[in-house]
VEXBAKOL-188743 format. One record per residue: residue number from 1; chain; residue in one letter; x, y, z of N, C-alpha, C in turn. Coordinates in steps of 0.001 Angstrom, whole numbers. Example, Ala and Ser with C-alpha at 12.3 -4.5 7.8 and 13.67 -1.06 7.14 Angstrom:
BEGIN
<i = 1; ch = A; aa = A; nxx = 13190; nyy = -5690; nzz = 7800; caxx = 12300; cayy = -4500; cazz = 7800; cxx = 13200; cyy = -3300; czz = 7800>
<i = 2; ch = A; aa = S; nxx = 12850; nyy = -2250; nzz = 7080; caxx = 13670; cayy = -1060; cazz = 7140; cxx = 12900; cyy = 30; czz = 7870>
END
This chain:
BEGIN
<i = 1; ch = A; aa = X; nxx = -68448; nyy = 75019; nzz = -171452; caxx = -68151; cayy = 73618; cazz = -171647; cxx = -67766; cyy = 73408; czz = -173120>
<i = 2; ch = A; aa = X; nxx = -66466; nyy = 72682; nzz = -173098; caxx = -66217; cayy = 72846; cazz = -175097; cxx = -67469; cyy = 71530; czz = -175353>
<i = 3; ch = A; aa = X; nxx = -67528; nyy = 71982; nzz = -177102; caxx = -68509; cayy = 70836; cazz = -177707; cxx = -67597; cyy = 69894; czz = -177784>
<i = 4; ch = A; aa = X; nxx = -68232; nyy = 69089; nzz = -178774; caxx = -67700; cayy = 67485; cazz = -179206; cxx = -66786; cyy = 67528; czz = -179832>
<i = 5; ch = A; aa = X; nxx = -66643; nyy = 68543; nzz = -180681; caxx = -66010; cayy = 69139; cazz = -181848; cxx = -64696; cyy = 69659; czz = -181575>
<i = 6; ch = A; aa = X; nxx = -64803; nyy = 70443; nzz = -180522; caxx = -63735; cayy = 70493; cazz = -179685; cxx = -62836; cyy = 69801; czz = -179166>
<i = 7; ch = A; aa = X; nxx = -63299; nyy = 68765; nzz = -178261; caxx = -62781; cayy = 67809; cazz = -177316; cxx = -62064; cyy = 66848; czz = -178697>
<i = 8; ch = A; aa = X; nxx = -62623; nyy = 66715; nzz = -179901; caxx = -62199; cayy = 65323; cazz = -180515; cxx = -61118; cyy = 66043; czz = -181563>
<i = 9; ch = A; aa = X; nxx = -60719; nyy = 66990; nzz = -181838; caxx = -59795; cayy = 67724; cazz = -182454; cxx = -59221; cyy = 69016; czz = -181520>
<i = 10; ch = A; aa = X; nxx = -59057; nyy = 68424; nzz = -180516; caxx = -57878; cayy = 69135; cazz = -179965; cxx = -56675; cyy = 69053; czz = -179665>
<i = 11; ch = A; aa = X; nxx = -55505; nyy = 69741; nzz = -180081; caxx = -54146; cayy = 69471; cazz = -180981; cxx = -53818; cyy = 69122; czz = -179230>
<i = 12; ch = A; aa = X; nxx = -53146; nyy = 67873; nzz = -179396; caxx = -52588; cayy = 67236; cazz = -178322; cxx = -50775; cyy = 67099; czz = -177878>
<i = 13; ch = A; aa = X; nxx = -50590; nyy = 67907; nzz = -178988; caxx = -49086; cayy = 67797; cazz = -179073; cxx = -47996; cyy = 68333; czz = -178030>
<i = 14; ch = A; aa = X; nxx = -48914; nyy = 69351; nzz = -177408; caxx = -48106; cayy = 69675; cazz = -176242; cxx = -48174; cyy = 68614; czz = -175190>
<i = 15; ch = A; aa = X; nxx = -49058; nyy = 67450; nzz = -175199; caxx = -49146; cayy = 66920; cazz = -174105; cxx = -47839; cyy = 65485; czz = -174711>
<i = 16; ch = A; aa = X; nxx = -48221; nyy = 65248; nzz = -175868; caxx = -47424; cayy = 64181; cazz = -175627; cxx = -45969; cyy = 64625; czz = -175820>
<i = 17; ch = A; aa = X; nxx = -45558; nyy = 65743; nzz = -176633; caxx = -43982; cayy = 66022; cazz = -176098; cxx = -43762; cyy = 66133; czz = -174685>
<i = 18; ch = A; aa = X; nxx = -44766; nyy = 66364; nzz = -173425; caxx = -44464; cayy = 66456; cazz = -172273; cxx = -44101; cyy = 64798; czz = -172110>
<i = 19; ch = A; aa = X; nxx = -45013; nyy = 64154; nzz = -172249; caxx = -45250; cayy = 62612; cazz = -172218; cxx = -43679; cyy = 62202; czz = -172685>
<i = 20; ch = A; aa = X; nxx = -42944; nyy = 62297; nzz = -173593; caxx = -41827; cayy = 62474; cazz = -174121; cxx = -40644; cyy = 62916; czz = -173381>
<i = 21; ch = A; aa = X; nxx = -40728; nyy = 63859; nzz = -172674; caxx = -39662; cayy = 64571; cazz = -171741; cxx = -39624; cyy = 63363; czz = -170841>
<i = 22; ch = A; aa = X; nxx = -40942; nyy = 63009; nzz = -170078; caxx = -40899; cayy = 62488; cazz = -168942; cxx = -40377; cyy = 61394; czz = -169203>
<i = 23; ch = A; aa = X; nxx = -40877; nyy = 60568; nzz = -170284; caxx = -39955; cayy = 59164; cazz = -170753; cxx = -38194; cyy = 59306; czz = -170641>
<i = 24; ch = A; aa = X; nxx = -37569; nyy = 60450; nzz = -171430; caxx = -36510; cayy = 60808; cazz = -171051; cxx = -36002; cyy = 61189; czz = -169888>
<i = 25; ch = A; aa = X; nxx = -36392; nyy = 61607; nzz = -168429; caxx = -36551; cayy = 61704; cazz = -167090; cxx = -36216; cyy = 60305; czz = -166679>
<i = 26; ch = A; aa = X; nxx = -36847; nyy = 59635; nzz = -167088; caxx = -36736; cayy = 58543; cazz = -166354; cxx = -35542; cyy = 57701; czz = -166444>
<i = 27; ch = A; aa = X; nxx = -34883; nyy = 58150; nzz = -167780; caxx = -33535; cayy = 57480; cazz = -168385; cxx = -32488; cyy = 57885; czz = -167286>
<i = 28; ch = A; aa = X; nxx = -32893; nyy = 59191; nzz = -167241; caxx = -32511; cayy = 60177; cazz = -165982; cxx = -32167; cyy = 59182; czz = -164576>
<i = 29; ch = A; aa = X; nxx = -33142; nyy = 59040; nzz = -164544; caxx = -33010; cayy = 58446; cazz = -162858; cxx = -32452; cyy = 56992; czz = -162971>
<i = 30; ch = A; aa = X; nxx = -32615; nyy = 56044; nzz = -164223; caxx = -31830; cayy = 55195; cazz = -164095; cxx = -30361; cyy = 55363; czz = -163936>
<i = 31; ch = A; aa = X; nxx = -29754; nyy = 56282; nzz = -164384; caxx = -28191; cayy = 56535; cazz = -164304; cxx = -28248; cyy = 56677; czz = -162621>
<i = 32; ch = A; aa = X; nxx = -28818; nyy = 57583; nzz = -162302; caxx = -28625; cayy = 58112; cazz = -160946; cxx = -29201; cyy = 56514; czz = -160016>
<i = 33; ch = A; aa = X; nxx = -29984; nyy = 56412; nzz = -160373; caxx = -29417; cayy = 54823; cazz = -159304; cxx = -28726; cyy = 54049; czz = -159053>
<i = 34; ch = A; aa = X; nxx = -27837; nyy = 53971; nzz = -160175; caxx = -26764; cayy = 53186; cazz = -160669; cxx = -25743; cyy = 53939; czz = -159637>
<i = 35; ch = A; aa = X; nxx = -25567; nyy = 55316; nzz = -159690; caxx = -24816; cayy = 56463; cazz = -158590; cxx = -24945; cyy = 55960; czz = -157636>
<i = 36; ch = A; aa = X; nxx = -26273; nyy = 56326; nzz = -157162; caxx = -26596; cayy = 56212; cazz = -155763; cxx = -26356; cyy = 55002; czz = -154899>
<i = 37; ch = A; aa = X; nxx = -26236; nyy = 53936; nzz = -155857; caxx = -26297; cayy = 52181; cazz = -155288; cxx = -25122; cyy = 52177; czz = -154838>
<i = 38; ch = A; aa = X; nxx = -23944; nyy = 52599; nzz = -155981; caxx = -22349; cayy = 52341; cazz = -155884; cxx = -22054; cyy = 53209; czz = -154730>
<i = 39; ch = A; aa = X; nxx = -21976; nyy = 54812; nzz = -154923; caxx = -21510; cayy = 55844; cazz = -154263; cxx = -22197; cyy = 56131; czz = -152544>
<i = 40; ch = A; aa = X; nxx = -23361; nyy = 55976; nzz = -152887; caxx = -24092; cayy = 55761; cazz = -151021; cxx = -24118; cyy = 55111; czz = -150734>
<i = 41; ch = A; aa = X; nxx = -25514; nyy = 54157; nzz = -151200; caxx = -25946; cayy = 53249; cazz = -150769; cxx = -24673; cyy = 51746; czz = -149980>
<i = 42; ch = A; aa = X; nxx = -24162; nyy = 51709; nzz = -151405; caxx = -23119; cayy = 50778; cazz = -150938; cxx = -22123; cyy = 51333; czz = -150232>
<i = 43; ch = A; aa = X; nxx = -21721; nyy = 52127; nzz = -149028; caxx = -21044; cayy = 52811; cazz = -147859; cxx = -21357; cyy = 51851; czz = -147022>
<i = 44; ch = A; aa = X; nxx = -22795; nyy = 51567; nzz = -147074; caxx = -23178; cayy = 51209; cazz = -145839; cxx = -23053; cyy = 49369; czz = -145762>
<i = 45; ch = A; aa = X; nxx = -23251; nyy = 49271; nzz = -146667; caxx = -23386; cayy = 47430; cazz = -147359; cxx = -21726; cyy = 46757; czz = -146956>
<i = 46; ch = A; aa = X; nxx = -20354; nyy = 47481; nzz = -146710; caxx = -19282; cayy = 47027; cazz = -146909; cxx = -19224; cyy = 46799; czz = -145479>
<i = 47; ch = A; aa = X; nxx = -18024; nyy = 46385; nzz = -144709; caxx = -16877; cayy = 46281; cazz = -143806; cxx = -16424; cyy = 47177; czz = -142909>
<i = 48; ch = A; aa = X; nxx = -16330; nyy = 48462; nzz = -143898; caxx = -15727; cayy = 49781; cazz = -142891; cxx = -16472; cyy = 50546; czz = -141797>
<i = 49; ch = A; aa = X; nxx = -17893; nyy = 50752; nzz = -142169; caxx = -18438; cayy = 51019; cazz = -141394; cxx = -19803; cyy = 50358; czz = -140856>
<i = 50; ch = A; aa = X; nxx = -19744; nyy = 49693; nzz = -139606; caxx = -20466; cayy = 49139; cazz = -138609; cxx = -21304; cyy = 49662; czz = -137656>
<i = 51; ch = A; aa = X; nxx = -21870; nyy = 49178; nzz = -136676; caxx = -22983; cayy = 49368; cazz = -135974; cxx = -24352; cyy = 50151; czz = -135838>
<i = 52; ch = A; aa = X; nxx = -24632; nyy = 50754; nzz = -134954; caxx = -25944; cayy = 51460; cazz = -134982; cxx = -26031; cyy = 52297; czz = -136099>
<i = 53; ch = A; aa = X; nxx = -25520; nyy = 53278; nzz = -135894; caxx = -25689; cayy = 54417; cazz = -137273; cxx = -25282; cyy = 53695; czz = -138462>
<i = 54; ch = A; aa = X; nxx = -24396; nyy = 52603; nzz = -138777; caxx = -24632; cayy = 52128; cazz = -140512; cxx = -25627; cyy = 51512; czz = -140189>
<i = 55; ch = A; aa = X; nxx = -26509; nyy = 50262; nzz = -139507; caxx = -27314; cayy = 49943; cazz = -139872; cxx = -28638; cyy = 50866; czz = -139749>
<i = 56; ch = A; aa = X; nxx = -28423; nyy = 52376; nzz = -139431; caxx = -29928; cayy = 53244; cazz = -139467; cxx = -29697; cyy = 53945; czz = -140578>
<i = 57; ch = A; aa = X; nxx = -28491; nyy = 53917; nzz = -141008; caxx = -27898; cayy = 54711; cazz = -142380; cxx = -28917; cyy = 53650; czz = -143708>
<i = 58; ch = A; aa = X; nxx = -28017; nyy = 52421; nzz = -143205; caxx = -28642; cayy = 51522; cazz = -144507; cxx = -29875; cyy = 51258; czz = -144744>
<i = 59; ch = A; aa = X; nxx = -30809; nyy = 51392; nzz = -143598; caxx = -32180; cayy = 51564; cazz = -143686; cxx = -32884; cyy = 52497; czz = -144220>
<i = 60; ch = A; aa = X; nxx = -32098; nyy = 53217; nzz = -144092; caxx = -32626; cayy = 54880; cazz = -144629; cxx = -32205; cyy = 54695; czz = -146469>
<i = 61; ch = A; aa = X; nxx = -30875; nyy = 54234; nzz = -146908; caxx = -30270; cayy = 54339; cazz = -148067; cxx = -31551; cyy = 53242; czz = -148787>
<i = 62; ch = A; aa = X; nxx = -31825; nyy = 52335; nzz = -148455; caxx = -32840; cayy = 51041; cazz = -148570; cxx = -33785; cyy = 51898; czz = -149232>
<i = 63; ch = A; aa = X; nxx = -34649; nyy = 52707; nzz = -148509; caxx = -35582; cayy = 53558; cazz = -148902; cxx = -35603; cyy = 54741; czz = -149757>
<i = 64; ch = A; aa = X; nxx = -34350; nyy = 55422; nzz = -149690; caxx = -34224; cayy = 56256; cazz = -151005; cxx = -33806; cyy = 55488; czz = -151976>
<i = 65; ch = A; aa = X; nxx = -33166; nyy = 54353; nzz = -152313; caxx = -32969; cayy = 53428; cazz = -153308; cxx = -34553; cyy = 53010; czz = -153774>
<i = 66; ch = A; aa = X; nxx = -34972; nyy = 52175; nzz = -153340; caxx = -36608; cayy = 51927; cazz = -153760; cxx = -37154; cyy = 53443; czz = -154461>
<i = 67; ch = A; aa = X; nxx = -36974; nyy = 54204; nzz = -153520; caxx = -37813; cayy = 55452; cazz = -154399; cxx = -37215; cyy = 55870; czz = -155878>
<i = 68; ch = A; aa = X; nxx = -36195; nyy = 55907; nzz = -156137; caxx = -35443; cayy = 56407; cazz = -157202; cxx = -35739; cyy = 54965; czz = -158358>
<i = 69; ch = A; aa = X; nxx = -35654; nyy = 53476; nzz = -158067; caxx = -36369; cayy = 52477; cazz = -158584; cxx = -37068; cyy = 52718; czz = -159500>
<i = 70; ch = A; aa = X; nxx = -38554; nyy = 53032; nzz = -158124; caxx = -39882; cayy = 53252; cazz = -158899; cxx = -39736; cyy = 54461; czz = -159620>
<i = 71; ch = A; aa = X; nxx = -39399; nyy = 55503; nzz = -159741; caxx = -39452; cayy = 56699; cazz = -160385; cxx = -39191; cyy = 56527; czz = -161860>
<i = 72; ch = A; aa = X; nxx = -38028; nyy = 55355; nzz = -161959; caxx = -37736; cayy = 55442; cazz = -163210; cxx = -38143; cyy = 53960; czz = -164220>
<i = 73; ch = A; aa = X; nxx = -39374; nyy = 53485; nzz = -162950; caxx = -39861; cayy = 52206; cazz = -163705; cxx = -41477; cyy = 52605; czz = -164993>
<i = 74; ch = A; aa = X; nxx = -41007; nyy = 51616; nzz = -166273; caxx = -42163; cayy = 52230; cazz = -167127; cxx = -43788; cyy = 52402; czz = -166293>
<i = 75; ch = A; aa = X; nxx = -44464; nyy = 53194; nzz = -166468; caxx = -45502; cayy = 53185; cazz = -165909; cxx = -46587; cyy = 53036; czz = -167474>
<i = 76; ch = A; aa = X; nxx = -47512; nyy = 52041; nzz = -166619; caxx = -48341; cayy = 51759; cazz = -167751; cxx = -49036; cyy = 52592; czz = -168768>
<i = 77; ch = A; aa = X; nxx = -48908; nyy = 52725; nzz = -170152; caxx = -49576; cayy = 53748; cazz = -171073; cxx = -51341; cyy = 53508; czz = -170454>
<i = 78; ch = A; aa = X; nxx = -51747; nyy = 54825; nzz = -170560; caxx = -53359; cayy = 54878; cazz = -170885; cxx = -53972; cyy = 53788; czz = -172377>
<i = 79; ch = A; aa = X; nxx = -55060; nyy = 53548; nzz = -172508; caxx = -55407; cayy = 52871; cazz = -173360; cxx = -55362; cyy = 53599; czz = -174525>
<i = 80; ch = A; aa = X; nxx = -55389; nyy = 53587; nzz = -175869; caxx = -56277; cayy = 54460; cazz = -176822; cxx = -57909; cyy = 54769; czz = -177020>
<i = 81; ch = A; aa = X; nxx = -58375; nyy = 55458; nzz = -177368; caxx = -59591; cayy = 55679; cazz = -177152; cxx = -60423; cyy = 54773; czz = -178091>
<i = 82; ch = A; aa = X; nxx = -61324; nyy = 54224; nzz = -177625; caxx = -61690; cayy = 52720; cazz = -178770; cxx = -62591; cyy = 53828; czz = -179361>
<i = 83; ch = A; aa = X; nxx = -63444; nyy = 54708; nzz = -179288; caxx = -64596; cayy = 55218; cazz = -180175; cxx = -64713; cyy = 56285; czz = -179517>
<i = 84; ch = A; aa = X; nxx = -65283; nyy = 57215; nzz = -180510; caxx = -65789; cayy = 58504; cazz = -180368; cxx = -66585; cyy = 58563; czz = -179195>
<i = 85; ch = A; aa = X; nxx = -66814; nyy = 59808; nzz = -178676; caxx = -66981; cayy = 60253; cazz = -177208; cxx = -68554; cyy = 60031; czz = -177527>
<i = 86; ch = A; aa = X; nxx = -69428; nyy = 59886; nzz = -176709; caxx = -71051; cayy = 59970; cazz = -176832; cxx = -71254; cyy = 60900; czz = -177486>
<i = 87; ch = A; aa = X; nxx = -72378; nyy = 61121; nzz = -177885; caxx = -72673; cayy = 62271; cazz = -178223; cxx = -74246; cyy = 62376; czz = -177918>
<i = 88; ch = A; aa = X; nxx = -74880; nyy = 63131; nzz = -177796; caxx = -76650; cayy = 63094; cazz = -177518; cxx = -77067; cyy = 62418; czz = -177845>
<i = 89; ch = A; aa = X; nxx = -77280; nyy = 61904; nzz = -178856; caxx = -78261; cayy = 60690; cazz = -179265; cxx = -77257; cyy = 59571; czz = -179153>
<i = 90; ch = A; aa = X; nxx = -76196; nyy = 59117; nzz = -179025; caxx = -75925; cayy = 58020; cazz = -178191; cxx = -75464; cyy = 58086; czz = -176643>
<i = 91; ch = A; aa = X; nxx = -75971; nyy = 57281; nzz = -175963; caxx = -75828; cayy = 57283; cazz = -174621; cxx = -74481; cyy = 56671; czz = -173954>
<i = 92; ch = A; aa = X; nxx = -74145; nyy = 55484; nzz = -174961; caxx = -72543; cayy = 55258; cazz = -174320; cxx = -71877; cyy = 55059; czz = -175688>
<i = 93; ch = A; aa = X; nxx = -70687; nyy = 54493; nzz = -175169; caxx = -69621; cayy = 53919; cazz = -175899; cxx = -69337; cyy = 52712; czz = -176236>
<i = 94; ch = A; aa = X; nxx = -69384; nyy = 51837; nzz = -177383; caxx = -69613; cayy = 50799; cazz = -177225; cxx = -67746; cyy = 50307; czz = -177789>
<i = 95; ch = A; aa = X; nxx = -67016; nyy = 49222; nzz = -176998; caxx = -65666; cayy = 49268; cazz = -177277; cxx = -65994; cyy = 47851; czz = -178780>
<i = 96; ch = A; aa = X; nxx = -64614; nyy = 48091; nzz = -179144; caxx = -64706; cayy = 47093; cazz = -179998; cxx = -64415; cyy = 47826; czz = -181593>
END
């Protein structure tokens, strides 16, 4: 089990350049929705093609649209850590 000492100086940098990539990912998927809306999705939304299969097409496009959405919507940061981790002789954390 690492000590205290450990846990509170441990070089974190690989995590937040990951944290970093993924922010850039997401820039990612905004382009590609922008694709997907014009180039698929909207096939099905026009004039040319009608009935059963566009409207099971567009249902389907509906749902990979939403997914690609959320993928590239901010997701909320974690908090910062208000205070040092317990340690034995204190029992919690007091915020503030």
């Amino acid at each position: 089990m690492p000590t205290h000492h450990e846990i509170m100086t441990t070089d974190l940098s690989a995590l937040t350049a990951a944290a970093k990539s993924w922010d850039g990912m997401a820039g990612e998927f905004a382009k590609q929705e922008k694709a997907y809306e014009g180039d698929v999705h909207g096939i099905s939304m026009g004039t040319t093609w009608t009935g059963l299969s566009a409207e099971a097409a567009d249902a389907r496009f509906d749902i990979t649209l939403k997914q690609i959405q959320y993928a590239h919507r901010p997701r909320p940061r974690p908090s910062p850590v208000c205070c040092e981790m317990p340690t034995p002789s204190s029992s919690s954390c007091a915020a503030g």
